[in-house]
C-alpha positions, 0 to 999 in steps of 0.5 A: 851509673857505673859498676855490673848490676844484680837485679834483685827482684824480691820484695814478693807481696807475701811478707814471709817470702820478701826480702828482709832489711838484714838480707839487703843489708847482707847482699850490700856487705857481701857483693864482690868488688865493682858491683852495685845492686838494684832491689826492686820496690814494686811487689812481685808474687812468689806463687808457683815458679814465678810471678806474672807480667812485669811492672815498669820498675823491674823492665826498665831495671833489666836492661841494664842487669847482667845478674837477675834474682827473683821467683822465677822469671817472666818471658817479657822480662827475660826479652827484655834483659838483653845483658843478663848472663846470669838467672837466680830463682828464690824458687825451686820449680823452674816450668815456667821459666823454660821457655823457648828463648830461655832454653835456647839461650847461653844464660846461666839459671840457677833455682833454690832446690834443697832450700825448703827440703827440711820444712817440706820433709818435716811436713810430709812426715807430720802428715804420713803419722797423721794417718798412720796414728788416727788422727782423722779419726780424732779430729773428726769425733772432736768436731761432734764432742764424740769419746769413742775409742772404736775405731782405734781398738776394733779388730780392722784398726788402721792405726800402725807403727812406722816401721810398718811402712814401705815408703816409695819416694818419687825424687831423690833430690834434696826434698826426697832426700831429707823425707827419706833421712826422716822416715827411714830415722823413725823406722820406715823403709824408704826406696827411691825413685829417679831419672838416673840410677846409676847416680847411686843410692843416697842417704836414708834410702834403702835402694833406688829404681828407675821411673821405668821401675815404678808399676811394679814396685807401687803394690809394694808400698804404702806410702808414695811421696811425690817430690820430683821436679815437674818435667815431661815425664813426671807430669800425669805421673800418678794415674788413676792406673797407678793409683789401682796398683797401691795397696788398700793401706796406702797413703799418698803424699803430693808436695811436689806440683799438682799436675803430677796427680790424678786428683779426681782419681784419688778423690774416687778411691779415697771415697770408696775406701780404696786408698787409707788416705791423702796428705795434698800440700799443691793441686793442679789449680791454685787456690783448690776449687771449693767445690772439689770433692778433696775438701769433705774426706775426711782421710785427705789432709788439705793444706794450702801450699804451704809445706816450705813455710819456716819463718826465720829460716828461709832467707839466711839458707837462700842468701847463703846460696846466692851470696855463695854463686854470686862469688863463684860466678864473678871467679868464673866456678861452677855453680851451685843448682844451674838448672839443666834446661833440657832436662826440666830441673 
């Protein structure tokens, strides 16, 4: 066959991630001139950074790709993509996909950070209110058909306002951005946390520090929202050290990677009334362990990595994003999010 070819790998197991039949037919209408699109039948996971060993289809298919879009891509898929020049990601986190061969490579890679940022963002501030409004008391009165208004009135009552809170952001991109934006709109003041300072002070923060900044300023805070990249310096990067410095009243908030987290840590802190509470969308394996102590606190909120979840919404913002580089790629522009593979992100 003639023509280049984008290889769409995208139909994921899970029917919300897979792409819809108005989002081929749109990638058909929109493709520039000369090409020709495969889409891929097999299913594909869309967990994590990406799904694990290939099927038949999608390795014979990448042969002949230059153009590859999926979650991610796996190492023997990428081996087995000699024309490919070009690398899309419907996810955010690329950790997996930075193998040596992909690092050491010309091929361009391009994630979907910012996509998600707005259910994400809505989500952590759903979570952060949770706590800071008692509804871990409720909740757990209501499994008893309890009517106390105790631990709402006594004297040492947790409940608070918003604009009570200091709000440390770790990751100021499109994520950490749109939660600051949030949090700052219903009155909380938000600083942010990033790998480059002099890049300036976005939106909805009040200021920005430095990684190297972050021991001093966590007994400051009572709110720490993870939302950076998973990278060799944000890995570990909450420690039970780090956790020791957080006041009694904070509230710490992962929708970011798992392994960012010292989960038994806050497990411990959380139990003995160390720490106010938890809001856990990722864990360090995946699904939680039912055994993990996580699960009985009632001050931590569980939920199943499920944060970016917006019906309708994902595949009209992702398709805008690869239809928008497709056309950049083929004129020879910048593209939008081209992963910088020595930095993680």
């Amino acid at each position: 066959m003639t023509g280049r070819l984008l290889l769409a790998d995208l139909n994921a197991k899970s029917r919300n991630w897979a792409l819809t039949p108005e989002g081929e037919r749109r990638l058909r209408d929109e493709a520039p001139p000369g090409w020709r699109i495969h889409f891929v039948r097999e299913t594909t996971s869309s967990d994590g950074d990406g799904p694990p060993r290939p099927g038949d289809e999608v390795t014979n298919a990448i042969r002949d790709a230059e153009v590859y879009a999926g979650f991610g891509i796996p190492r023997p898929l990428f081996l087995e993509g000699a024309r490919l020049r070009w690398i899309h990601s419907a996810a955010a986190g690329v950790g997996s996909a930075l193998y040596p061969e992909m690092v050491a490579s010309d091929v361009l890679f391009t994630n979907s950070a910012g996509i998600h940022a707005i259910p994400i963002a809505e989500y952590v501030v759903a979570g952060v209110l949770h706590f800071l409004r008692g509804l871990d008391f409720a909740i757990d009165q209501q499994r008893r058909a309890e009517w106390s208004k105790t631990p709402f009135v006594r004297e040492d009552a947790v409940l608070r306002e918003m604009d009570s809170v200091h709000a440390l952001v770790v990751g100021v991109g499109g994520l950490g951005g749109e939660t600051a934006k949030r949090l700052t709109a219903l009155g909380a003041r938000c600083t942010g946390v990033r790998r480059r300072v002099s890049a300036g002070v976005p939106e909805g923060f009040a200021r920005v520090v430095g990684l190297d900044a972050l021991d001093a300023e966590l007994p400051h805070h009572d709110v720490i929202v993870l939302a950076a990249p998973l990278t060799e310096e944000t890995n570990g990067l909450l420690t039970a050290a780090r956790l020791d410095l957080l006041p009694r009243s904070a509230i710490v908030v992962n929708v970011a990677r798992g392994a960012m987290l010292d989960e038994d840590a806050l497990a411990e802190r959380i139990a003995s009334g160390r720490l106010r509470g938890a809001v856990l969308d990722v864990f360090r394996e995946e699904p939680l362990a039912s055994t993990s102590p996580l699960w009985q606190l009632r001050q931590v909120l569980v939920t199943p990595h499920v944060s970016p979840v917006s019906p309708g919404r994902f595949w009209p913002r992702q398709l805008d994003l690869l239809i928008d580089n497709w056309h950049r790629y083929v004129k020879g522009e910048p593209l939008k999010n081209l992963v910088d593979k020595s930095a993680g992100y």
